[in-house]
Structures are given as C-alpha cells and as structure tokens.
NULUMKE-665741 format. One record per residue (C-alpha): x, y, z. Coordinates in steps of 0.1 Angstrom, whole numbers, plus 5000, padded with zeros to 4 digits. Layout:
N
XYZ;...
REM end
This chain:
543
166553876962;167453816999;165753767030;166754047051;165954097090;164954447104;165654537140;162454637157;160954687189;157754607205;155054757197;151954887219;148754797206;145754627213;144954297218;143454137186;140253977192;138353817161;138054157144;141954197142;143654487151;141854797145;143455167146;143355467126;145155487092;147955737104;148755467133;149055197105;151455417087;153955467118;156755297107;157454937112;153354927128;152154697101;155554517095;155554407139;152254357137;152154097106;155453927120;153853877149;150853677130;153653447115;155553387146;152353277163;152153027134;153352657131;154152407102;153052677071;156752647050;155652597014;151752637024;149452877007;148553187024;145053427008;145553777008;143454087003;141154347016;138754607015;140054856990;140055107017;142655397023;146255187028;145254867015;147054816986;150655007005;150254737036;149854397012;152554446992;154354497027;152154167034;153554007007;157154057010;157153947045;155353647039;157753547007;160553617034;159153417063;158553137043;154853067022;155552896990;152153056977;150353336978;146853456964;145753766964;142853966947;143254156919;143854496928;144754456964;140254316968;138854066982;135954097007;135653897037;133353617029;135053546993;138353557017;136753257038;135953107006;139153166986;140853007020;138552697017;138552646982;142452636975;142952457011;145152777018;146652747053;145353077062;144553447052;145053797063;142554017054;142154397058;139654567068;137854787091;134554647084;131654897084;133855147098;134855487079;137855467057;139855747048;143355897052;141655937088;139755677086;140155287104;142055027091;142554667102;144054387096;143153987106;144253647103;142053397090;142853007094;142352697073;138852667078;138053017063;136853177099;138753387122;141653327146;140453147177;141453287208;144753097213;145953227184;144453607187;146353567224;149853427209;149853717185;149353997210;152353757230;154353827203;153854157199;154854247239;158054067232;159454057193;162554227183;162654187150;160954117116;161653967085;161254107047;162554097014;163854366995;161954386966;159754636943;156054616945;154154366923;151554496896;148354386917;146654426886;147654206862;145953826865;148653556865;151153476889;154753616898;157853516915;158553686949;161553516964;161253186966;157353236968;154753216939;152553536939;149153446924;146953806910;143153606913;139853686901;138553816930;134853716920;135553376904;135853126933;132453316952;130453326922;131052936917;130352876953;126953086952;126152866921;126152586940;124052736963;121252946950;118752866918;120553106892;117952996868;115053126889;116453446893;117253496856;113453456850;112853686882;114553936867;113653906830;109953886844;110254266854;111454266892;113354546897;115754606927;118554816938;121354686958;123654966971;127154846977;128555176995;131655276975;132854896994;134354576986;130954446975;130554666941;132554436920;130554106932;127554236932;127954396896;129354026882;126553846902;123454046897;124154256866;126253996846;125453656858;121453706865;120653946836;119854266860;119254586847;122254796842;121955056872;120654806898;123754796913;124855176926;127955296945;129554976930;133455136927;135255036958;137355386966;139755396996;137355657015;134155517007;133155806984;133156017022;130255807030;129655577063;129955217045;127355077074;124154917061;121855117083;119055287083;120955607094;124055567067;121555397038;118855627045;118655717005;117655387000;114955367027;113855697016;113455456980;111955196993;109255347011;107955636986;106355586955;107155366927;109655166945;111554866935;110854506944;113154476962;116554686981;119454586997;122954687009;126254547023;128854737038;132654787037;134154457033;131054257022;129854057056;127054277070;123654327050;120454527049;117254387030;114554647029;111554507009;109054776990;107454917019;108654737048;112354747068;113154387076;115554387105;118754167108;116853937132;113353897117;115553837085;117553537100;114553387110;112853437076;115853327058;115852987081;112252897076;112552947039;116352827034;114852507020;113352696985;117352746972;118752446965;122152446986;119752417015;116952207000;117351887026;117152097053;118752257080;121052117109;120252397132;119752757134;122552987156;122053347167;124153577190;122753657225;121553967216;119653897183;115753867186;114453517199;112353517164;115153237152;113853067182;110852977173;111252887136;114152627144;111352477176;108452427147;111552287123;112752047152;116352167149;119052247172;118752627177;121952847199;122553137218;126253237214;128053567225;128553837197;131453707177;131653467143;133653247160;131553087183;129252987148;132352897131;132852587162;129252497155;129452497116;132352307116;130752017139;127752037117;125152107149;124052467127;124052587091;122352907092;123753187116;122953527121;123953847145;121554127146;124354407139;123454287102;125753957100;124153677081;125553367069;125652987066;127952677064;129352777029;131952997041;133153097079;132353487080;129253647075;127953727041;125954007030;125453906993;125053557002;122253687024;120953876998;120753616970;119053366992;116553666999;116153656961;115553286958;113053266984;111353556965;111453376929;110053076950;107053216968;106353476941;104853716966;106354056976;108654087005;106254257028;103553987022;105853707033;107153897065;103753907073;103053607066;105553467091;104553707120;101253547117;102553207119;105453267140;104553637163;106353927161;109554037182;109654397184;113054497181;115354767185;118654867188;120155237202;123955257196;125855517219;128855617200;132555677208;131155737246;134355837270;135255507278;135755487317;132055627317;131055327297;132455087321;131655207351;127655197336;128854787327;129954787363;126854987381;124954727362;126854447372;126554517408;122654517409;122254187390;121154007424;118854287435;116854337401;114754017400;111154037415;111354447415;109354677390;111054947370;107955167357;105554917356;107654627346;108454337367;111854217361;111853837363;115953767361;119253917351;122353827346;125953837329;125453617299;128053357299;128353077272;129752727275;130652607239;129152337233;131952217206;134952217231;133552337267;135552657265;133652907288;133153277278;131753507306;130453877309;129053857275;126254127279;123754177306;120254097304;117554237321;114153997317;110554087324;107853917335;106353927301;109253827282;110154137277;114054257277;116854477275;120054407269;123554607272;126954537258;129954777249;131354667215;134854597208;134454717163;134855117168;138155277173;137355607191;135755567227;133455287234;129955217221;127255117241;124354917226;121154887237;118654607226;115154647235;112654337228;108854247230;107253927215;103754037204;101753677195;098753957186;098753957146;096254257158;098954437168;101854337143;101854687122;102354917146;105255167151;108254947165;109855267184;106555377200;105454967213;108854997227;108755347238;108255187279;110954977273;113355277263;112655447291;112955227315;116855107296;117555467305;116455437340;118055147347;121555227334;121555567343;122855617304;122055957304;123156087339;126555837332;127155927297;125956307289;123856147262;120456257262;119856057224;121455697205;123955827179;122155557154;119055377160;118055067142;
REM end
C-alpha cells in the first residue's frame, strides 16, 4: 500500500475562520474539493509524524464518503494514529474531549453545525488542535495560504475501512482506531455532574423530553439520560442521526423546535425540555411553562454551577460574547469573579479557559460551555440544568424567577435576517459605520442614544486585537441594539439584530418580551434602514 501524490490545482474557496470551511454538499463533492482542502490543513501543520489525529462528524449527508478520504490522506501524510467514531460520529464537544483525553495532536471534525444537511444541504469541515478548541487565526490563515498556492496532495490507495466495527485497523503505516463515540464524554460528564442525584430525580417521577433533531446528539443523549440515569424509554426523541436531519432544520429554536415549545407550554407538560442541534454544541432549555433564553441560561447556570460537583469550589470567571445579554454580568459582580466580553467566536473563550481567568462561557446563539472541553456543549448544558434542578428541587420557572428577583431581568431578543443579498447587508454594516460619531446625544423615537461604536476586543491572554466586531447602539437607559452579519450560513448573509432592556422592576418581570421591546424594534429598523436596505419587511426567525 503506497503513498501516492495527485496533481492538483488550487482551489477557490473561502477563507476558514473558526467554523471551517462551509459550502454546499455538491461543492464538497467536486472532485479533488475535500482532498485540496484537507492537504492544505496538513501542510499548514508542523512536527505531527507519528502523532494522533481525532476524526469524525455529524452524520450528515457526505460524512462518512469525506473521512475515509480523511483518513487515507492523513495515513499518507504521515499520522501514526487515528481515532475515529464509530460510524463516521462524533459530535463537536466529545471531539474537543476525545482530542484532550488521548493528548491527540489535533482533530478534523465535519460539520455544518445547525445548518440543513442534505444532498443540498451544508457541509463543513474544521481543524481542531491539541487543546480540543478550534484553529486560531494563524493557523485558519496558513490554511487558506495553502489553498491559493498548493499543487498537489497526497493519498493512499486503499479500500474504505468498516467504520463500524470497534477495534483498530492498519491503514499504511497508520493505526486506524473505530472508538466508542460516547465512552470518553460520558466519563468526562461523570466527573462533572452528580449522576446519583439525577438517578433519584428521575426515579422520583421527573419527566422530560430532550429532542436531539435527527443530529449527532441522539446517541449521547440516549446512553446518558436513557441508559446511564434510568430515564424513561421515549424521553429522548429524534435520537437517530440521519444525513438530512429527517428534512428538518437541526437548529434549537423556537422556530425549528417549535413542537416542543408547543409541549412545554400546554397542558400536562414535562418537567423539563431541551434540545441540541446538529453536531451537539448549541442547546435550548425550555422549562414547563417558561422559554429560558441562551443568555438568562448562562447566567443561571453560573450562579448555580456550584450545586454539581465538577464546579463545587467555585468559579474562576464567567465569559460571554458581546452580544449576549449583560445578565452574566451581574451574577459574576455579586460572585466577585472575573466576568468578559469577547467577540462571537469560541476561540476567544478557548484563550481564557486555557489561562484559567473563566470556566463557564456562553454565546446567546445557544452556545454554552465550560473548562471541560474547548467547544460549546449542548448536553453538557443540559445535564448541569438537571443538577441544578435535583439540587434546588423546585421547577424551572420558579428558579428563573427566583434569579430575576435577585438579579433583574434583561429583556432580550434576537431577529435573524436570512440569506439577505449580500452587498445590501454590507452596505447597511457600512451606513452604520459612518454615523457612529453622530449617534451619541441624539434621540431616535424617544430614546436618547448615549454611545456607539464598532466593538473591538483586546485579548486579554496574548494582546491580539480584533476590530469591527458588531456595532452597538447604547441608550440612555441602558437600553441597546446591536448588529452583526454572521459568518455560519452559506447562502447570502444574515443580519442579526439584538435588542436589550434591563428591567430591575420584579413588577414588571412577566410581561411579553416582544411587546417591552416592541420601541426598541422599531427604532433597530429606523436606524439601519433594514427594511428600505434589505426588502425585508419581517426577521426570518426570531428568538
């Protein structure tokens, strides 16, 4: 079995940032697209002959075809070992842990993330390194370098492996290792969370239902909550990963999980619901009666991180992404922590996780996670949601309120413009831009904008600067609305919208979040010009 070396050109694509490279499945199956594009990951690598290299994805439409292209390339370019999940699986956090646990040199992972799957569907594919987190930016940059410039790639010629078979094979000169794809997570949450009070939870009558979307999460979430916790058979639904996500939109939302909203808020609901999407990072913890959004639940989880006992001596700090709520704020100010606005993206937690300044981290597009691993981690989330449940043996909706009490409410809402044309979208970013100095001390409606700018972030960790991260618009009454395009879709550009209000008044803590911030919606509109810019009169998907 010989190394052999295919002539190849470059290739254009995008440039990877800590998502990977995202396209449509039929660009993915051009040929030589995944070959330049997984060469390129290896030639911007140094010092990994012999080293260990974690492989695995989604499930979704073309995973299983590009890893065994994955792992003949990386047999031929040198890795002495390489894991993958059985079956082609692994999600994204149990990647970062797989990557920690073994002391792997790195991972590639694929995955779209919440996005549709699909013949015609999005694919993707990223390279994790030794800490379990994503590429930094050095790396991301030397990849796209590579791919500019490369003229050929490296395989061997060899007939696919049986992903499906536990044990280990010879590829080459490389060992191919078929892994439990649950095993090294379900000891890690273990370690973290009180298994035993759960069992009781559970054999005391709580009932939940965790929805894993046809998604990498199904087979965890089955061996975790069904098998290891003594849940009812049934409490896990849509627990078969399938390549196209059963035609479903594998996005914990309110608009793609809507059946089990519709659950939680009629009649005879569960406990307790909860979902994760495609590859297993992003969450959505609904209690019975009650929608708990990403950011109230990163709060929640950090006041109360101390019930579970991987967390019992405390926190080191609490980090959040510039445009998550401010309700993390507050809990890591009355905990006398270090608390950290960074721009959207896990690897500006990853740098303060790894210098021990935070443990728990959160995004409010549904990421949660701690120091355990370096992604976010939607069952984690969930299973600490559990523990703090068992704990305070009070409903879900009781201890939100509880903590708006305490701490105040943020009001909070996001308004996602999908796949908008993109030169539209930027020239609303650069509209924007241009008005920065003119917005403070005027009045939109009746608001009085106090400041704006163009977030920019100095990383604490090594200095590294990162500018034009969002724009904020802040009100006199602490009040605000931010705007960023995001970088995760494939089609277009989407424009979010995040729309805030603290409300200290427990008076006024139940009422309707869209209509309190029904002012500040308006005035978002106004001041972008979304609707005159864009065409669209309405957010594709509100949360």
């Amino acid at each position: 079995m010989s190394v052999r070396v295919v002539q190849t050109k470059p290739f254009e694509g995008q440039k990877p940032g800590t998502s990977g490279l995202r396209k449509k499945v039929p660009v993915f199956q051009q040929p030589n697209y995944v070959e330049n594009f997984v060469q390129a990951i290896f030639d911007s690598l140094e010092g990994f002959a012999g080293q260990t290299l974690v492989v695995g994805g989604d499930g979704r439409y073309h995973n299983r075809e590009a890893i065994q292209t994955i792992l003949r390339m990386a047999a031929a370019n040198g890795f002495g070992r390489i894991l993958v999940g059985q079956g082609g699986l692994l999600s994204t956090p149990a990647a970062s842990c797989v990557i920690r646990a073994k002391g792997a040199f790195g991972g590639i992972i694929l995955s779209a993330s919440h996005n549709p799957g699909g013949p015609h569907g999005d694919f993707g594919i990223k390279y994790n390194i030794g800490n379990g987190g994503p590429a930094p930016e050095k790396i991301t940059d030397a990849i796209f370098a590579h791919t500019q410039t490369m003229r050929e790639y490296k395989t061997l010629d060899a007939p696919d492996l049986d992903l499906e078979r536990i044990g280990t094979q010879q590829l080459g000169d490389a060992t191919v290792e078929v892994i439990d794809p649950v095993a090294d997570y379900l000891a890690l949450m273990r370690t973290l969370i009180d298994f035993d009070a759960l069992r009781k939870l559970f054999a005391g009558g709580f009932r939940m239902r965790f929805d894993a979307m046809h998604a990498a999460t199904g087979p965890y979430a089955k061996a975790i909550l069904e098998g290891e916790l003594g849940a009812p058979a049934g409490t896990v639904v849509n627990g078969t990963p399938l390549p196209d996500f059963g035609g479903h939109h594998p996005d914990p939302n309110l608009v793609h999980a809507k059946e089990l909203y519709d659950l939680m808020m009629g009649a005879g609901a569960p406990d307790f619901g909860a979902a994760s999407d495609g590859d297993g990072d992003r969450n959505l913890i609904i209690g019975r009666g009650i929608f708990i959004t990403p950011s109230d639940s990163l709060a929640l989880l950090a006041a109360n991180a101390h019930l579970a006992p991987g967390y019992a001596r405390g926190l080191k700090g609490v980090a959040r992404s510039m445009p998550t709520s401010g309700a993390s704020d507050r809990v890591a100010e009355k905990l006398g922590i270090g608390s950290y606005e960074t721009p959207t993206g896990w690897k500006f937690f990853g740098n303060l996780l790894d210098a021990g300044m935070a443990t728990i981290c959160g995004e409010e597009s549904a990421g949660t996670g701690s120091d355990h691993v370096r992604e976010k981690d939607g069952l984690w989330a969930v299973l600490l949601w559990l523990n703090v449940l068992a704990a305070r043996g009070e409903p879900a909706k009781d201890i939100v309120q509880a903590h708006w009490r305490e701490y105040g409410r943020n009001y909070y809402t996001r308004h996602d413009y999908e796949e908008v044309e993109s030169d539209a979208a930027n020239a609303l970013m650069a509209a924007l831009r241009a008005r920065l100095t003119d917005l403070p001390g005027s009045r939109v409606g009746d608001a009085e904008v106090k400041a704006a700018d163009d977030f920019a972030y100095t990383d604490p960790v090594d200095g590294s600067v990162s500018r034009s991260q969002g724009i904020r618009v802040l009100f006199a009454d602490g009040s605000r609305i931010v705007y960023r395009l995001s970088g995760t879709g494939t089609a277009g550009a989407t424009l979010r919208v995040y729309i805030e209000r603290f409300e200290p008044d427990p008076a006024r803590h139940d009422e309707d979040t869209q209509a309190i911030l029904r002012p500040l919606i308006t005035i978002a509109d106004q001041l972008a010009g979304i609707r005159a810019r864009t065409g669209r009169g309405e957010p594709s998907v509100i949360t």
